[in-house]
N, C-alpha and C positions, 0 to 999 in steps of 0.2 A: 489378457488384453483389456484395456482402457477403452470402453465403449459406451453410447449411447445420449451422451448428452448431446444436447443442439444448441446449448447455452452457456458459455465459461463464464460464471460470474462470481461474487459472493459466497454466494449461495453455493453452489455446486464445484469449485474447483479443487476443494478439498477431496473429492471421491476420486480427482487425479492426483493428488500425492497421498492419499491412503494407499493406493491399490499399485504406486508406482514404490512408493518410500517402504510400509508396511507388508504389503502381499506380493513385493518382489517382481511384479507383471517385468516383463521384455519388453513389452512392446504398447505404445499408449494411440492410441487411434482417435485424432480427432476430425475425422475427414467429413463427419456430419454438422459440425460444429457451424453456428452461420450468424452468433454474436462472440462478442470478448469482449468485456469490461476492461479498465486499465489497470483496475486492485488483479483480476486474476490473469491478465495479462504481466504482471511484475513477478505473481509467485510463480508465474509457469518458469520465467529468466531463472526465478532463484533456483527452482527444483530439477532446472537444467545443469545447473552452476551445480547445487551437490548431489545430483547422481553421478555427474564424474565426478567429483572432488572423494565421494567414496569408493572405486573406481570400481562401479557397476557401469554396465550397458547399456542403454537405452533406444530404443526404437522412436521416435516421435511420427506418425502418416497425418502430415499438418492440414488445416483444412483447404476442401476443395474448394469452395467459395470464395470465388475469386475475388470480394469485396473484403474479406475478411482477409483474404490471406495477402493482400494488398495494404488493407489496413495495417497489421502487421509486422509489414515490413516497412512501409512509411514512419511506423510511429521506433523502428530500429532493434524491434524485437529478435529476429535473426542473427544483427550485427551482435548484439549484449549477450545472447544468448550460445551464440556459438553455434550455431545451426543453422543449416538454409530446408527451406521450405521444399516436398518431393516436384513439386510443378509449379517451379521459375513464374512469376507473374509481376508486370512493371509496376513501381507502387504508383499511387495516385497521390501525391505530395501532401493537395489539399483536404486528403481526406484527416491527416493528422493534425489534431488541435496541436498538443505539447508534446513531441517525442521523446521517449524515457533519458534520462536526462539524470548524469552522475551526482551523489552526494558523499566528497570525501571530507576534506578537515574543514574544519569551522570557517576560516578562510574563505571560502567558497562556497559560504552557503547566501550570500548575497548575492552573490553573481547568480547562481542558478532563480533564487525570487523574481530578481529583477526578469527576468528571461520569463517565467509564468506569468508575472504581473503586465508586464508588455504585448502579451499575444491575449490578454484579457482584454485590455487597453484599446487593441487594434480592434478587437469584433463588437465589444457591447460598453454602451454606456458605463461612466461610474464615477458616483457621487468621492468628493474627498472622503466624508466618515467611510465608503467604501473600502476606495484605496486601503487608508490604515487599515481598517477592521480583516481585511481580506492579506493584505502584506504582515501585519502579526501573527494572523492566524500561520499561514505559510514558514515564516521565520521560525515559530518555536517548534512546530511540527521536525522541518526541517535539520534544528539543532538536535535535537531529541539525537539525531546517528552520531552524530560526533561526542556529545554529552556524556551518553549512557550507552552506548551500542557494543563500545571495549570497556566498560567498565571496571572489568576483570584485568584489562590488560591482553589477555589469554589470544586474543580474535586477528589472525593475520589479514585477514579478506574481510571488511563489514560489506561489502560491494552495497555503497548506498545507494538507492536510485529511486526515481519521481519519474512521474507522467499523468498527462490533463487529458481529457475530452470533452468538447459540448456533445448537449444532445437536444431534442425538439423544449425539454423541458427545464433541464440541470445543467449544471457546472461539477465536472466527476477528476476528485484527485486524489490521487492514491501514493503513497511513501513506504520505500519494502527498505527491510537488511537480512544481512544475518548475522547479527551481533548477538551478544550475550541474553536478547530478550528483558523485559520488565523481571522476570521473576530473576534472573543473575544479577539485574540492579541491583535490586529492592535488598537481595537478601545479602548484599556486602554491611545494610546497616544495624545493630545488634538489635537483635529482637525478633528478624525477621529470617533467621536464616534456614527452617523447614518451610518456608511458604510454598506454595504450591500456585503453578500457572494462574489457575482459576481465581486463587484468592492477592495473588499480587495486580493483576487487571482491576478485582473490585474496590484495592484496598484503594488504588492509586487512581480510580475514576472517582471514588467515593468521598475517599478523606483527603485524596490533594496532598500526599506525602511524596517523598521519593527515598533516594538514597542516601541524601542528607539531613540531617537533624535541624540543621541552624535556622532558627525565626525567617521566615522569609522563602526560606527556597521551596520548590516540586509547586503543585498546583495548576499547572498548564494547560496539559490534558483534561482535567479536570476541566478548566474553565472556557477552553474551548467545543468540548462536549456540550457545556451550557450553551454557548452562543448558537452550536449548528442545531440546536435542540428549539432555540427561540426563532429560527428562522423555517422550522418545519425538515430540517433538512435529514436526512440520514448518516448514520458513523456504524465504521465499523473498527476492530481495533484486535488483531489475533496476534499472540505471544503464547509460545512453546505449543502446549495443548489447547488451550483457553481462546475463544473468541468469543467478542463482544460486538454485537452487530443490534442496532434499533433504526426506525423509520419510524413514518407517522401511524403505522399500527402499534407501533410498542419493541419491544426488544427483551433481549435477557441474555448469559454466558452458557454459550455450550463448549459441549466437547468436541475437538478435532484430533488430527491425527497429529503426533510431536512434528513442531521444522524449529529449526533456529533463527530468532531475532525476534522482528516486530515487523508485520505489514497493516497498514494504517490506509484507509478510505474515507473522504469526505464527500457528499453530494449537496449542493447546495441547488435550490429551484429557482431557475432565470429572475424568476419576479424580483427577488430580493435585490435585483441590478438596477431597479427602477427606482427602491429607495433608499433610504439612509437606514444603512444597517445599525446597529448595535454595536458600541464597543466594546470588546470582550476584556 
């Protein structure tokens, strides 16, 4: 049984799909639980989505906090996930910034921007270099599921999804799949094809490469990393085994348990709403 935490975030959501995906648990008990981030609110959707798609069992005891389990369900974690909550609770509409929110074909990944860029729109100031700098950033993050997510071809379901929250301090957005992952990209290009999770995150945060060779293309991630880096902000960025998580103490790649795809977190700090950000 999946116990013990008070906090699904970042940081700690992994020790529920280790102990759920790795150590086989029944049954996952988050009934102490009394925050949820939206990065580990998107993996709990996906690690929903493949315990049955491997057609294991799963127990979920969701949390009793009625703020949270409200929250929740407002922001349409139930609905995505395919599960209802053990004690039924009415959501609070306005507790949800940006509810998780589909990313399929290329097609529609403006339509879902414009939808985050608008409920930014509605609550806090923002300058035009905002607008752009913060609508690029979204766009390529975004495209990255359709881009590289089937890369193999191989992936029936990339089930891409997004979801926002303020907080007293930030601006927190988070983008999951379960596509092929960075390292199934990386290694369709020759050169690359034993890479290993760990070292396709460093190569592709580092040197700005991707799965194409041609002058010009990959670098995105990369340069986006720079801009949330210049605004003081936090990123987090986890493919197969491999997570890359930094804030303004610092950061580095650990180890996680395997999932498929890419789940990607951005936290940016209100201030940055008051000036003219950086174009990235």
């Amino acid at each position: 049984m999946v116990t013990g935490a008070s906090r699904l975030t970042i940081e700690t959501i992994d020790d529920v799909v280790e102990r759920t995906l790795v150590s086989g648990t029944t049954s996952v008990d988050l009934r102490d639980v009394r925050f949820v981030d939206p990065y580990a609110l998107l993996l709990l959707v996906l690690l929903a989505l493949e315990v049955r798609e491997r057609g294991s069992s799963v127990r979920f005891d969701w949390p009793q906090t009625t703020a949270v389990r409200s929250w929740m369900r407002a922001m349409g974690f139930f609905a995505h996930a395919g599960a209802m909550p053990t004690s039924p609770a009415a959501a609070k509409i306005g507790a949800a910034f940006q509810p998780i929110a589909n990313i399929g074909d290329e097609a529609g990944v403006g339509r879902v921007v414009d939808g985050f860029y608008h409920r930014l729109a509605e609550r806090y100031p923002m300058t035009e270099s905002s607008r752009r700098t913060l609508t690029a950033i979204l766009i390529e993050l975004f495209q990255n599921i359709p881009h590289h997510g089937n890369a193999t071809g191989d992936v029936t379901d990339l089930h891409g999804i997004a979801a926002m929250q303020d907080y007293e301090d930030s601006i927190f957005v988070a983008i999951a799949d379960r596509g092929v992952g960075l390292r199934g990209s990386l290694a369709l290009r020759p050169g690359y094809e034993g890479i290993t999770d760990a070292a396709a995150v460093d190569t592709i945060l580092r040197d700005g490469i991707s799965r194409f060779s041609d002058v010009g293309r990959g670098g995105e991630l990369q340069r986006i990393v720079g801009v949330v880096r210049s605004w003081d902000g936090a990123f987090a960025l986890r493919s197969g085994s491999a997570l890359l998580s930094f804030d303004e103490r610092g950061g580095d790649v650990y180890d996680v348990p395997t999932f498929p795809g890419v789940q990607l977190a951005i936290r940016i700090p209100l201030r940055r709403f008051d000036t003219e950000m950086v174009d990235p």
